[in-house]
C-alpha positions, 0 to 999 in steps of 0.5 A: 197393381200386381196380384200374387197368388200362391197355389199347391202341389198334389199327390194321388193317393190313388189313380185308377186308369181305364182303357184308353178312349177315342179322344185319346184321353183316360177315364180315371178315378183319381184321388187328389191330395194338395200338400204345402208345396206352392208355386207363387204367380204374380201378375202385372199389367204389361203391354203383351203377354210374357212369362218370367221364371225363377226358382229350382229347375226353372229353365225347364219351364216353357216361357212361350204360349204353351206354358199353361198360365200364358194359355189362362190369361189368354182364355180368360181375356178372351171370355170377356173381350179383353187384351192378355197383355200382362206380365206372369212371373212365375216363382217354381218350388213345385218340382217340374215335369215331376208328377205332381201338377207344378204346370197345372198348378201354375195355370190355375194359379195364372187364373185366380191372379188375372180375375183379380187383377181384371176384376173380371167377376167369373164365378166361381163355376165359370173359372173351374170351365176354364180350368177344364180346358186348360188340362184334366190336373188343373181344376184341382189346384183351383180347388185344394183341399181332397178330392176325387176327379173321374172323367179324365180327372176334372170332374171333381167331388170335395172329399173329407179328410180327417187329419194331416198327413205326413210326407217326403217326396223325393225328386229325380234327376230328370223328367218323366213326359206324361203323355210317354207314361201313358203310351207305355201304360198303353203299351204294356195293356194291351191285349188286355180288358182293364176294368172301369176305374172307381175309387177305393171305398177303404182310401177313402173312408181312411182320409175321412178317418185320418189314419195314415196307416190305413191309408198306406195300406190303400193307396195305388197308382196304375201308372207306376208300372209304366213309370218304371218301365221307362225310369227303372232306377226309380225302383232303388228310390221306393225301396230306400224309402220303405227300408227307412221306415215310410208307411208305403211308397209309391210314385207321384202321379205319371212320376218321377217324383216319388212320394213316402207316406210317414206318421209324424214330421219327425218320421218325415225328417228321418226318411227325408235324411235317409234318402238323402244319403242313399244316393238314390235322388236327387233331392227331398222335401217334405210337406203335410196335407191337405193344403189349400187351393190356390189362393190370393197371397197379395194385391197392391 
């Protein structure tokens, strides 16, 4: 028997980051968005635990114990005594270390595939404590759809969206690490009292409303500084975007990716076409959200 389960990529409409706090970690306020860009895990009884990829950039991926749906199994297994021994074979179509939670979304979509697998029962409380171990992004991709998660992020409140947005996302030539973005984040803070971070009430009444243009006049990300800071020549890449007609730009999460926010599929088509040829990434995509959480795609 082998259980696929196809699970989101997400963009932050908005990412509000306090001060840094003893753990380490940040408080945020941070609007999710899952868009139709999926990775698809698919799990097989096996003898030990092993991890497979394929997909664009799938040798940047771990295949080791580190990679978070390895760490899934094996949480899950230990919450009810039993052996991790299974084959997770990952298909990569989020882009990797590229800000928009393709690790975070392999760990919650690893999850869902071995309770089914197992028959494990865990509600559904119990697989979102799991998550929250696993890393602050991946309880949103067990949930989908829009949210906002305060605390480092995991703490989630379901959001209503009114309608679908419309995006492009362009992809880097390289990696941004997360935890550099926000020791440069840090670094450029400091000296300095950053605010508690809330979350926009004009963001939010715009998913609700599903207007797009509201919308782009309220999105931000705190870390885009720091992003930018570290990978300059994403600058060419936000403004190639917005001189070919995007709503607003911005980077994905700590990056690289950056995310244009369009009217239509056919704006979306254009602006994709015309970063493309500026020569500024390296390469597009589009999608639309929201989109769901991870879900069971086939069992047999």
């Amino acid at each position: 028997m082998s259980v696929t389960v196809r699970v989101p990529a997400k963009v932050n409409v908005q990412l509000a980051v306090g001060a840094a706090r003893p753990d380490g970690f940040h408080d945020l306020a941070n609007v999710f968005l899952a868009v139709g860009l999926y990775d698809e895990i698919t799990v097989t009884p096996a003898d030990e635990l092993r991890v497979t990829c394929d997909g664009p950039d799938a040798d940047q991926v771990p295949l080791d114990r580190t990679n978070l749906a390895a760490r899934a199994a094996e949480a899950l297994a230990g919450r009810y005594g039993r052996s991790p021994g299974v084959h997770i074979h990952i298909a990569k179509d989020i882009p990797v270390a590229g800000g928009m939670a393709g690790g975070s979304a392999d760990g919650a979509g690893a999850l869902v595939a071995c309770d089914a697998l197992w028959q494990t029962g865990a509600s559904r409380d119990e697989l979102l404590d799991i998550c929250a171990e696993l890393g602050s992004d991946v309880p949103f991709s067990l949930v989908g759809g829009a949210a906002l998660g305060i605390g480092r992020g995991e703490q989630l409140t379901p959001l209503e969206v009114g309608g679908t947005f419309h995006w492009v996302f362009a992809m880097a030539g390289r990696g941004l690490s997360t935890p550099a973005v926000f020791r440069e984040f840090d670094r450029l803070g400091e000296g300095t009292d950053l605010p508690e971070p809330v979350a926009s009430q004009e963001l939010l009444a715009a998913l609700a409303k599903g207007d797009p243009d509201a919308l782009a006049a309220a999105v931000s990300n705190d870390l885009q500084p720091a992003a930018l800071s570290l990978f300059p020549e994403l600058a060419g890449t936000l403004a190639a975007g917005r001189a070919a007609g995007a709503l607003t730009a911005l980077v994905s999460g700590s990056g690289p990716t950056t995310a244009f926010l369009v009217r239509d599929p056919e704006s979306a088509a254009a602006v994709a076409q015309a970063l493309l040829a500026s020569g500024t990434c390296r390469t597009v995509r589009t999608a639309s959200g929201p989109a769901p959480g991870a879900m069971v795609a086939a069992a047999g």
